[in-house]
LOLO-262137 format. One line per field, with one value per residue (C-alpha): y, x, z; residue in three letters. Coordinates in steps of 0.02 Angstrom, whole numbers, plus 50000, padded with zeros to 5 digits. Example, Ala and Ser with C-alpha at 12.3 -4.5 7.8 and 13.67 -1.06 7.14 Angstrom:
<nodes>
y <- (49775|49947)
x <- (50615|50684)
z <- (50390|50357)
res <- (ALA|SER)
</nodes>
This chain:
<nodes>
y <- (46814|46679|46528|46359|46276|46083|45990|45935|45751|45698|45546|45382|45339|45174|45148|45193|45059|44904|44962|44959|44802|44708|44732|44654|44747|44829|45006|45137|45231|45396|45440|45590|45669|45524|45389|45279|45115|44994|44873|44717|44624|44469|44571|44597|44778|44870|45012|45115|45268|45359|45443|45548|45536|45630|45561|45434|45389|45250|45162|45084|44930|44949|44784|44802|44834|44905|44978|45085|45200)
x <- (42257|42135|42171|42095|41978|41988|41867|41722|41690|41508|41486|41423|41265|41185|41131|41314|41391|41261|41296|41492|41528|41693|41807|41965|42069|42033|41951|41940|41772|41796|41694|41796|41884|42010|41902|41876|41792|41897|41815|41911|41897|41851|41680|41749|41717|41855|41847|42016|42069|42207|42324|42486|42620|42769|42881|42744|42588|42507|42319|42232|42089|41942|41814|41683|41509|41350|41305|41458|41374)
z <- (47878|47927|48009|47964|48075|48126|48095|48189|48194|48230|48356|48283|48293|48335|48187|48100|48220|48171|47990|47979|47878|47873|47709|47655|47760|47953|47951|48074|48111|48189|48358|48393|48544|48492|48495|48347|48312|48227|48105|48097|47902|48043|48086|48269|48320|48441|48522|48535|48609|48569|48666|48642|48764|48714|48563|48537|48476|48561|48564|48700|48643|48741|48725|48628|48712|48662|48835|48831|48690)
res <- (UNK|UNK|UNK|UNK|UNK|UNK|UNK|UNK|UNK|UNK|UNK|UNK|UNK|UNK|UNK|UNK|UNK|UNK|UNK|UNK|UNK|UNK|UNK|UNK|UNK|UNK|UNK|UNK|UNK|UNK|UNK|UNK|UNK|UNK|UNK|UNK|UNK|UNK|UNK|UNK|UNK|UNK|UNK|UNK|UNK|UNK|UNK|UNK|UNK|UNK|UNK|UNK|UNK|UNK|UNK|UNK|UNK|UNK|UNK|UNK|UNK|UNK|UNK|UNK|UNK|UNK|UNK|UNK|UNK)
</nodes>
């Protein structure tokens, strides 16, 4: 019996990042190793990690800077 594999989730690029438009409603981006960019419908761009501590699922924002890429 084989077992499934997960996924692999490529890293944004540059060039993914300066494309990611704003839409009606927030979006997240996914940078893996759970990190994911989220798009807000504003046009802001937040960084978020998220982390699992146990019986809950929680997010921490990280500001938004080019540099940290």
């Amino acid at each position: 019996m084989e077992v499934p594999l997960a996924r692999l989730t490529k890293p944004l690029t540059d060039t993914e990042i300066k494309a990611a438009k704003p839409q009606d409603a927030d979006y997240p981006r996914h940078d893996g190793d759970d990190l994911q960019l989220l798009i807000k419908s504003s046009g802001r761009k937040v960084w978020q990690m998220r982390y699992y501590w146990p019986l809950t699922k929680k997010r921490v924002k990280l500001p938004y800077r080019p540099m940290l890429r």
